[in-house]
LUMVO-90991 format. One record per residue (C-alpha): residue in one letter; x, y, z. Coordinates in steps of 0.02 Angstrom, whole numbers, plus 50000, padded with zeros to 5 digits. Example, Ala and Ser with C-alpha at 12.3 -4.5 7.8 and 13.67 -1.06 7.14 Angstrom:
! LUMVO-90991
a506154977550390/s506844994750357/
***
This chain:
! LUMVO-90991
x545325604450849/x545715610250669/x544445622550689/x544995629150873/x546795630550788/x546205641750670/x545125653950760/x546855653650904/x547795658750746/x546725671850674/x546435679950863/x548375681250883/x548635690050703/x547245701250749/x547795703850915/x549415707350851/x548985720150701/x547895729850872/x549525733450966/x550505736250826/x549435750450808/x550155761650936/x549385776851000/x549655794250969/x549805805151116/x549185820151130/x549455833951284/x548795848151291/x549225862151421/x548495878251475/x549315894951594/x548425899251732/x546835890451709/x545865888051873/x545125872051939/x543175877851880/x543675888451709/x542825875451599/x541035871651568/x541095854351615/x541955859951790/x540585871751846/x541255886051737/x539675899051643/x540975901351518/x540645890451364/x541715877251320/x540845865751216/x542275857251135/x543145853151295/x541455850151362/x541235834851221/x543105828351265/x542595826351447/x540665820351391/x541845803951264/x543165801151411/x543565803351601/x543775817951709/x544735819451868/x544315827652012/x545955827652116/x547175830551992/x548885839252034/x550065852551973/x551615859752056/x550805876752082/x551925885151947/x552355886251783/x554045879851739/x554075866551884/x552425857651835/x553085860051640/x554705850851718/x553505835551824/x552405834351650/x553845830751535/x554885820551650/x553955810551763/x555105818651899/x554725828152029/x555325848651989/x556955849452077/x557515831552031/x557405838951847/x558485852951881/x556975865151889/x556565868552068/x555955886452009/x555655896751844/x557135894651728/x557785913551768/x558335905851954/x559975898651912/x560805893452064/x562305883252023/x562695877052217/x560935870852242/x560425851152224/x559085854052117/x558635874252061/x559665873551894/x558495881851781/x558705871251662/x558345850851625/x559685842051715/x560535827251629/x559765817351768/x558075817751684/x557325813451511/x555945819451447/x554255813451363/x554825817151191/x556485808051194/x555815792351297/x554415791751135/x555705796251010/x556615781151057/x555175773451039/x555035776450846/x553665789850882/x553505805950759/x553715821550920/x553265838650890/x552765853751023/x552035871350972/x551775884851114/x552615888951289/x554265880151326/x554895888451480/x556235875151533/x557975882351515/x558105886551327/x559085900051376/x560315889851507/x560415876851367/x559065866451356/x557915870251209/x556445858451172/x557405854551008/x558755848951107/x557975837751229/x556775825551091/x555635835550995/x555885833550804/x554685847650764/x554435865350850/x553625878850852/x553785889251014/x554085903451114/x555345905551233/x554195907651378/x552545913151325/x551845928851334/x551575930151125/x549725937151074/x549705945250906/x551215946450782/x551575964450844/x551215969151026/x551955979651152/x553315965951262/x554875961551310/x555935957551180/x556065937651225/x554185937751173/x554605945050994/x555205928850955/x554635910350892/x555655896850849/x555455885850707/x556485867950705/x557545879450827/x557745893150719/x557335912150788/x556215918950698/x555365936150722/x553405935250774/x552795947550642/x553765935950508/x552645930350368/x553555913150411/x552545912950573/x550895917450503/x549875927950391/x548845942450436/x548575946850623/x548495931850669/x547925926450863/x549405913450927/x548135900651007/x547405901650816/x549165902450746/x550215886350844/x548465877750786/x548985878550631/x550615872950661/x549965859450767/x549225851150626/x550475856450515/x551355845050633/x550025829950615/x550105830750445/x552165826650450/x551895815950569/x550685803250467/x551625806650290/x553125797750420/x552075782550446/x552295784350634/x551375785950772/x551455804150866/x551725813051029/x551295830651004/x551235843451175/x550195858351132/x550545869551271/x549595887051245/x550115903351317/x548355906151372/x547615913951485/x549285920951561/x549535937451576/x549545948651510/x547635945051479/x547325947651278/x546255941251145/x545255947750977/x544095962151014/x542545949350921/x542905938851041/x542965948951194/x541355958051147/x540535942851163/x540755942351344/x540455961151390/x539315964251531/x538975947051577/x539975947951732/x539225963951797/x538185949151896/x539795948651995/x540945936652096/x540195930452237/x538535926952144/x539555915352025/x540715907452136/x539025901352233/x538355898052031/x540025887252000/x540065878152144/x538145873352143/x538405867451959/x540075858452026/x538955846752173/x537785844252021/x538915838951922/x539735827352057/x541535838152040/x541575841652209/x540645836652386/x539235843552465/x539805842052604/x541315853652566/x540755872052594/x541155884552471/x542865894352530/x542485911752599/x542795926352497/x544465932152571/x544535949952666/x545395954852530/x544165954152406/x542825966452430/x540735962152403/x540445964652219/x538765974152307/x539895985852359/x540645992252201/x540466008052104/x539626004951930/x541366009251884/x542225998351954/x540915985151894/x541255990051709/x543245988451724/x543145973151844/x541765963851690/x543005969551550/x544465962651648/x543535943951649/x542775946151465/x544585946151435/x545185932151516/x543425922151450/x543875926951278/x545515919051303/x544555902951361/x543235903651206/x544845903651090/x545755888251171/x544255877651146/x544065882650971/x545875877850963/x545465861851047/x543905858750923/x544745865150787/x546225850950855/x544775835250853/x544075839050718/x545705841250637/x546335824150692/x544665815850608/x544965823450462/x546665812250469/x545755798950513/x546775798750693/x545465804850815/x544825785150861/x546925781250936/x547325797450980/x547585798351194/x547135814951219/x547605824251409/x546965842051421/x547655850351591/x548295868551674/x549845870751755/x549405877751926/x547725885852003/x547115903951964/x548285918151982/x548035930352086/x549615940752064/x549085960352023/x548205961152198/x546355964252216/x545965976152065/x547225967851938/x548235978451820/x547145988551681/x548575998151564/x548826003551408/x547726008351290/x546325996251197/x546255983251352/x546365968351298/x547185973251119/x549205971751053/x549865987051162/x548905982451351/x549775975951505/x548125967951601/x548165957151755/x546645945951803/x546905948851992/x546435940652174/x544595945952120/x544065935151971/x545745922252001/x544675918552206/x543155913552040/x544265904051967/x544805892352072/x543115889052145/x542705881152277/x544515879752349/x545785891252454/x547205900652366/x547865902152199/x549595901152110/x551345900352218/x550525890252346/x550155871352381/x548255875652477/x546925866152338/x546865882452256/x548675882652193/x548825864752151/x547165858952083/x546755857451893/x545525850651782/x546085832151694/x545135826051548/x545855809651465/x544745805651319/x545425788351182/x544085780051101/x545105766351039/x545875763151212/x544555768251363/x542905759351377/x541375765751319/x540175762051484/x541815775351554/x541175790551433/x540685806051532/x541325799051710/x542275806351856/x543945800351916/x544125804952113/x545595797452119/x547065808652163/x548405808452025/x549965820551976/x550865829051854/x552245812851871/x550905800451837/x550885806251635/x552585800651583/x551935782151653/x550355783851571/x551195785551415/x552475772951406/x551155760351471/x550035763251322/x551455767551186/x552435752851250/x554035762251251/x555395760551418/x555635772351506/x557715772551519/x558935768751670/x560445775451576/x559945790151417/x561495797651312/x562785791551446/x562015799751592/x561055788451706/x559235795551752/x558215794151898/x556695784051907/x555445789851864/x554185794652032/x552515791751952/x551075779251901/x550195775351746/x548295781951786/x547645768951650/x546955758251776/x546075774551845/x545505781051686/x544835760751655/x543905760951806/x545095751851918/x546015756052095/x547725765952070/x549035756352214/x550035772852239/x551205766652375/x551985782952416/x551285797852453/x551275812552332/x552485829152379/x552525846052345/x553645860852373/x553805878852292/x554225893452369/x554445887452540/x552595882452500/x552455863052569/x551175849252556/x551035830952561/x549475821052512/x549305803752582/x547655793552551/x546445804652620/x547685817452724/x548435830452660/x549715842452756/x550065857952705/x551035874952745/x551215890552678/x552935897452697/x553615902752869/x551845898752922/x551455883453033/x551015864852968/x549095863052950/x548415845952922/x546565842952841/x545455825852819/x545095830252616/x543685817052603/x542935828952714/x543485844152698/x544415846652527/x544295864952539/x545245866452687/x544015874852826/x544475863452974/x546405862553024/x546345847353137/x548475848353157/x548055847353338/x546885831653340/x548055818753265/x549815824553339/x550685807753307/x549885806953112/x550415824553092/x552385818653161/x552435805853055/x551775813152889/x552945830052932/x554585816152960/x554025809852767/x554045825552684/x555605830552772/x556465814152705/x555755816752529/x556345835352523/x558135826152586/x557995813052440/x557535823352298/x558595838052288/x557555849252360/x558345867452397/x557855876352559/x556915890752482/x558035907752503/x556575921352435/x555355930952548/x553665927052618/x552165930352476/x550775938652525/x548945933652511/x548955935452305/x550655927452286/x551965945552305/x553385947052371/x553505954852561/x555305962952504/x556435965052642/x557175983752650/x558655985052533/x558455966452467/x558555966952248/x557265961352135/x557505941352107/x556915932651942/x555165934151981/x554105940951850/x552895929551911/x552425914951764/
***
């Protein structure tokens, strides 16, 4: 018995030294990333650090944005869905009347970084904030102990040509001009240069003796398209081969890989989009430099991201470090068919270049759509979840097919951090939070999401519900698909299940009623996601992010 006592005892105090070791949390987010941009998602382009993330952890297959920037940067950091934060659009829409389009963080909400804060966890972010600095709600303001960020991305090199809200970072909150030594020496590349700052950031962090949350959210690849001329040159003429060749390339290596069904057929190549076949060589040579641009952006990320693990072993952190790496919404399309090419140097400090519905229908292979709308296209993004310490080995290198969201990341994290999630923050009671921890997912065990999960941008609507999912583009008419079958949305069946389709309609309408949602005042988006403008109506906020 003495004997049992003491191996109890000395399980306990080394049970108890385990969770006292808390882990850090690290999320990383990229712009306008589509669903197969990454090697180990069917991409060509190489991605080998990301590749090895995904190869030491779990991938999803079905994970969800909000089909835009701000609002899925609002769902990410709150747990809430985008108008129940305040941010029911980008944070230049400031409607003051409205229930939930505030363009800024609502006191209603809290956010990652004050939840672990409270917690006793070192927080720090470096990159895009885009969630009402300007209407009052800096990241500095709202948890984060460190910064190092941009207004709302769009930062390259220290000197570029841009609006003057892109001139800018702020350090601990303080503005600070781009080309400022303070920022960075030389001419520095900002996915290189919020690297270092990222570990700058690690390195406070562990000389605090705590445990950190750190969100890393890159400006890349968002327009306008730029990266180092090495870099770019590196990708030069290897997509004269052309888009439809590769999207068939992608979305054979995606059934290979098990990311998506065989069963689902490849999304046709919208009218739209002409037959690469049919191109003049010159066309060929601007539309290849347009996505060696956007590929160079993609190389420099994963450096980041290796630069990041290795980085993080060097601290001896890697082993308890939960890492997420995730995009905000689908592909963009916006520029139309041939993109934007201008300026001179493409690519370089003084360019303006768009990716356009071309290479963005690539991107987002094998699905409908792209950013601005709720089709697969708009919404789907790449998950990897990689923690040695915390996800079992036989679970290296697997797929999730489990749908998750955006909301599910604030669970995830105060299930493994241990900190609670508040009812009442600063004197302003907050709304529950709307999502799941995906631990059990990520473990190899069911999810039991009870409700459905909701979207709405734009007038853009969808609701996914086990394996349904009902969608509509705005003004258009409900469409309803089977996604076990038919995840990229070929076969509208609306008309087959009338009394499913009633009843999953009467749901989203009661969400939209419960959660602050706006009815959407702008105009129907065409096919790449621009604005049909009535005659005489004025330019809104847009600027597309």
């Amino acid at each position: 018995m003495k004997h049992l006592l003491l191996a109890l005892s000395s399980f306990l105090i080394l049970h108890s030294s385990l969770a006292a070791e808390r882990p850090n949390v690290l999320v990383i987010l990229v712009d306008d990333m589509g669903f197969s941009d990454l090697g180990c998602y069917g991409s060509e382009i190489p991605t080998p650090n990301l590749d090895a993330l995904a190869a030491g952890g779990v991938r999803f297959t079905q994970f969800y944005n909000t089909a835009r920037c701000s609002t899925t940067r609002a769902a990410l950091m709150t747990g809430l869905y985008p108008h129940q934060a305040g941010m029911g659009y980008l944070d230049g829409l400031k409607l003051p009347e409205s229930k939930g389009t505030h363009a800024k963080l609502d006191d209603r909400c809290v956010t990652m970084a004050e939840v672990l804060g409270a917690a006793g966890y070192h927080t720090s972010i470096v990159g895009k904030w885009h969630l009402g600095q300007q209407n009052g709600t800096p990241p500095w303001e709202r948890g984060f102990q460190r910064t190092a960020t941009t207004q709302f991305g769009e930062l390259y090199f220290p000197k570029e040509r841009s609006k003057d809200a892109c001139k800018w970072v702020y350090l601990d909150g303080r503005k600070v001009a781009a080309d400022s030594p303070e920022v960075g020496s030389g001419e520095w590349y900002s996915t290189f240069m919020f690297t270092d700052w990222a570990l700058k950031f690690l390195d406070d962090a562990k000389a605090s003796g705590k445990p950190f949350f750190q969100y890393f959210a890159h400006g890349a690849p968002h327009f306008p398209l730029k990266a180092p001329k090495e870099v770019i040159a590196k990708y030069r003429g290897k997509y004269k081969i052309g888009w439809d060749k590769l999207r068939e390339a992608r979305h054979q290596k995606q059934i290979e890989l098990g990311i998506v069904d065989a069963k689902w057929p490849l999304a046709p190549r919208p009218a739209d989009v002409p037959a690469w076949d049919s191109l003049s060589e010159e066309d060929k040579d601007r539309y290849d430099l347009l996505m060696s641009i956007y590929a160079a952006m993609l190389d420099c990320v994963d450096q980041s991201v290796g630069r990041m693990i290795a980085g993080l072993k060097e601290r001896g952190l890697f082993e308890n470090t939960l890492i997420f790496f995730m995009s905000d919404n689908g592909g963009n399309a916006e520029g139309g068919p041939r993109g934007i090419t201008q300026g001179p140097d493409l690519g370089g400090p003084d360019s303006s270049v768009f990716l356009g519905m071309t290479w963005a229908t690539l991107n987002n292979t094998p699905f409908r759509r792209y950013k601005h709308f709720t089709h697969e296209g708009g919404i789907s993004s790449p998950l990897i979840a990689h923690w040695p310490a915390g996800i079992p080995a036989a679970r290296n290198g697997k797929l999730e097919h489990q749908p998750a969201h955006l909301i599910d990341i604030m669970a995830t994290a105060c299930d493994v951090t241990g900190a609670v999630y508040p009812g009442e923050f600063k004197g302003h009671k907050i709304l529950p939070a709307e999502g799941l921890s995906l631990m059990p997912a990520i473990q190899g065990e069911p999810l039991h999401r009870v409700k459905p999960i909701f979207w709405m941008h734009e007038g853009n609507r969808a609701l996914r519900s086990g394996p349904w999912k009902l969608v509509k583009k705005f003004k258009g008419p409900w469409e309803l698909y089977h996604i076990d079958d038919d995840r990229t949305e070929q076969q509208d069946i609306i008309t087959k299940f009338p009394a499913l389709s009633q009843h999953l309609i009467r749901q989203w309408e009661d969400w939209a009623a419960s959660t602050f949602v706006d009815e959407w005042i702008g105009d129907v988006r065409n096919d790449w996601g621009e604005e049909h403008r009535r005659e005489g109506a004025g330019k809104k906020n847009g600027k597309g992010k």
